[in-house]
C-alpha positions in Angstrom: 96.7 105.6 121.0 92.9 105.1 121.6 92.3 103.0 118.3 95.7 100.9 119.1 94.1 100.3 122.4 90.7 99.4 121.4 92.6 96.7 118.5 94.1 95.1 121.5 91.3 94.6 123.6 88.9 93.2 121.0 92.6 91.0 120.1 91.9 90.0 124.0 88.3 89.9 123.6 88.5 87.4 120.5 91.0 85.1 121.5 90.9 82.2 124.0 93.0 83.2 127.3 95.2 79.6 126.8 96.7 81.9 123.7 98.2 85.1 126.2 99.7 82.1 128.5 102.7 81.8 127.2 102.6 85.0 125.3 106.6 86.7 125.3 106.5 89.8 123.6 109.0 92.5 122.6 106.5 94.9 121.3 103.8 94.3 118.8 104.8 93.9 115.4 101.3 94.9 113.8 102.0 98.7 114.4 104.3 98.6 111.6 101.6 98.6 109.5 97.7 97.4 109.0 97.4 93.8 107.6 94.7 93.8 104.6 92.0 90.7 104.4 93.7 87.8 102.5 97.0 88.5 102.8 99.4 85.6 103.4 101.5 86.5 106.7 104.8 84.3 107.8 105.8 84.4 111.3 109.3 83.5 112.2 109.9 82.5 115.9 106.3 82.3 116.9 107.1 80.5 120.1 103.2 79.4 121.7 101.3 81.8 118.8 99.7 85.2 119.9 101.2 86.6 117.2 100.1 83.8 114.6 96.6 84.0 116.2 96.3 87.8 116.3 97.3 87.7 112.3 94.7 85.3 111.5 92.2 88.0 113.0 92.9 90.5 110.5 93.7 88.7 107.5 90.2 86.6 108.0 89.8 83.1 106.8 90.2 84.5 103.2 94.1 84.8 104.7 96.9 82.3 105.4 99.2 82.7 108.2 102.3 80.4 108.4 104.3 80.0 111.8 107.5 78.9 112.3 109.7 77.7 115.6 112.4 75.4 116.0 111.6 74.4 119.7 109.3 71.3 119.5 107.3 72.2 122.5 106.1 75.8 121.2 105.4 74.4 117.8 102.7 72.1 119.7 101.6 74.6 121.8 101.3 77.1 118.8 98.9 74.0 116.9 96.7 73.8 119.7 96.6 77.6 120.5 95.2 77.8 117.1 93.3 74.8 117.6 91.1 76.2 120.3 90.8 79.9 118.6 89.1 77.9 115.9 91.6 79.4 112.9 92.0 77.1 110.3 94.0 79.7 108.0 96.9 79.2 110.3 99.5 76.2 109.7 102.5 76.0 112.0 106.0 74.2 111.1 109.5 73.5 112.9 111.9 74.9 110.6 115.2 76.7 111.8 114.4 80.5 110.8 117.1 80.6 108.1 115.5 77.9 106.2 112.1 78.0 106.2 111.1 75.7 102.8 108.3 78.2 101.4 107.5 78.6 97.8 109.4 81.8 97.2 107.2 85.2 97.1 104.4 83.4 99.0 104.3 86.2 101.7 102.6 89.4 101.7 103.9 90.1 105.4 107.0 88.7 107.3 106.9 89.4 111.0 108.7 88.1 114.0 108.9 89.2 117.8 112.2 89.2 119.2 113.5 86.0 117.6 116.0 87.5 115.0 117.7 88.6 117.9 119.1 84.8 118.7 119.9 84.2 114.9 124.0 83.4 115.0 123.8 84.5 111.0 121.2 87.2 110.7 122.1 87.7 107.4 121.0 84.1 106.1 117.7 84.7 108.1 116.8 88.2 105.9 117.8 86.6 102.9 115.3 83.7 103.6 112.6 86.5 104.2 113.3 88.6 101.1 112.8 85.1 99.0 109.8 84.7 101.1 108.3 87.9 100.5 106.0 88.8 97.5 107.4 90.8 94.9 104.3 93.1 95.0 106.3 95.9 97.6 106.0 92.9 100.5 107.1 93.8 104.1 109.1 93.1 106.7 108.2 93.9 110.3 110.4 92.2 112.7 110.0 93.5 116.0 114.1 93.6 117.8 115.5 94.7 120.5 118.6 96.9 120.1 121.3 98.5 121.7 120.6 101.8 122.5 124.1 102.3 123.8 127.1 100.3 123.9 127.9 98.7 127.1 131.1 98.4 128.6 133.5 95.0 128.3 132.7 94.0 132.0 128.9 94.0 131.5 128.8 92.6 128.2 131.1 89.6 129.2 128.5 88.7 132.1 127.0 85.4 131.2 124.2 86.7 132.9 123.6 88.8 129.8 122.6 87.1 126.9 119.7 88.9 125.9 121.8 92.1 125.6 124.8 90.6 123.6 122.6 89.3 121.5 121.4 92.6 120.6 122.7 95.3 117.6 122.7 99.2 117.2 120.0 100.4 114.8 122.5 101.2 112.1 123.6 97.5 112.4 120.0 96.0 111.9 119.4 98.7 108.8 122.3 97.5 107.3 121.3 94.2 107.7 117.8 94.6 106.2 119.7 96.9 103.0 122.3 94.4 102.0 119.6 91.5 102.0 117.8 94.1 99.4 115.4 95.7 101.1 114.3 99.3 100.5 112.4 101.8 102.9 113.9 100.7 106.0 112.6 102.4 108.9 112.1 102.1 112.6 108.7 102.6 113.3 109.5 103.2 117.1 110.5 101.9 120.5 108.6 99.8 122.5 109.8 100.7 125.6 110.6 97.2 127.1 113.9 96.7 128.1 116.1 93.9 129.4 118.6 95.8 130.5 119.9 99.7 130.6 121.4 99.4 127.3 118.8 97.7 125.5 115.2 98.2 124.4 112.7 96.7 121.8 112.3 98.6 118.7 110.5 97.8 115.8 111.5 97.9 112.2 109.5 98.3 108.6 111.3 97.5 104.9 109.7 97.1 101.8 111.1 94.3 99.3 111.2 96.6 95.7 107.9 96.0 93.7 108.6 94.6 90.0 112.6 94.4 90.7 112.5 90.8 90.1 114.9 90.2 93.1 114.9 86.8 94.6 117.4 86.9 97.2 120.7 86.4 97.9 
């Protein structure tokens, strides 16, 4: 806990506060794993950046770091939030998140915070990322949030509700991961932020198989 703590404050320390305005966060997707110095890192749904920004700290300027959004107005606000961090190894696109248009196996590290979630095909979405992903045992952390328990007909149906209904059990989002052809799917953990009683972020780790020569699909 104390080392996760002290990453985050020299994260805060590091970065200009315009990045943590807009910031929306189901948990933090960079405790599924350490990124190494150079690594190329893809970021779907980066909405204003933090995540994008925070990347480019730990893969250095040796690193790339690709962001992607389909909302106009966050893509802008991503470039700039980049802009004034001074990270020149980051390059944000609007692209829906099931078509991204990257070379394939360009990506060491696929991440995304929450976004997934308001995919209406999740499948096309992981079988963008598998393409995405380097063959070299690449990884996915997407960061979800999931139904710990199934609510009933009269709460689900409230239109109030969208975060929740847009949510699936774990067993649905490691399925998910397995039939795009992922291996080693685990959830690293809950985040403990919640939109509702019956849902809470969680965040999940899969390896694409080293040497398979799968491509997707």
């Amino acid at each position: 806990m104390r080392a996760s703590l002290v990453i985050c404050r020299e994260w805060l320390d590091r970065l200009p506060d315009v990045v943590w305005e807009s910031a929306a966060a189901v948990g933090n997707p960079f405790s599924a794993g350490a990124l190494q110095a150079g690594e190329a890192v893809v970021d779907i749904g980066c909405g204003a950046g933090a995540d994008v920004c925070v990347a480019a700290l730990l893969v250095g300027a040796a690193g790339k770091i690709y962001g992607f959004d389909a909302t106009p107005a966050m893509v802008a606000k991503a470039k700039a939030n980049a802009l004034a961090a001074g990270l020149s190894q980051v390059e944000i696109r609007a692209a829906d998140m099931a078509c991204l248009d990257l070379p394939d196996a360009c990506a060491d590290r696929v991440i995304s915070n929450g976004a997934i979630n308001l995919a209406p095909d999740k499948s096309k979405v992981f079988a963008e990322i598998i393409v995405s992903c380097a063959l070299a045992g690449a990884v996915s952390s997407p960061t979800w949030f999931v139904t710990r328990r199934r609510q009933s007909p009269e709460r689900a149906g409230n239109p109030g509700r969208t975060a929740c209904r847009a949510t699936l059990t774990e067993a649905e989002v490691r399925k998910l991961l397995s039939a795009a052809g992922f291996v080693e799917v685990e959830l690293v953990g809950f985040t403990g932020y919640k939109t509702a009683p019956t849902t809470e972020g969680a965040v999940f780790r899969a390896r694409k198989p080293s040497g398979s020569g799968y491509s997707g699909g």
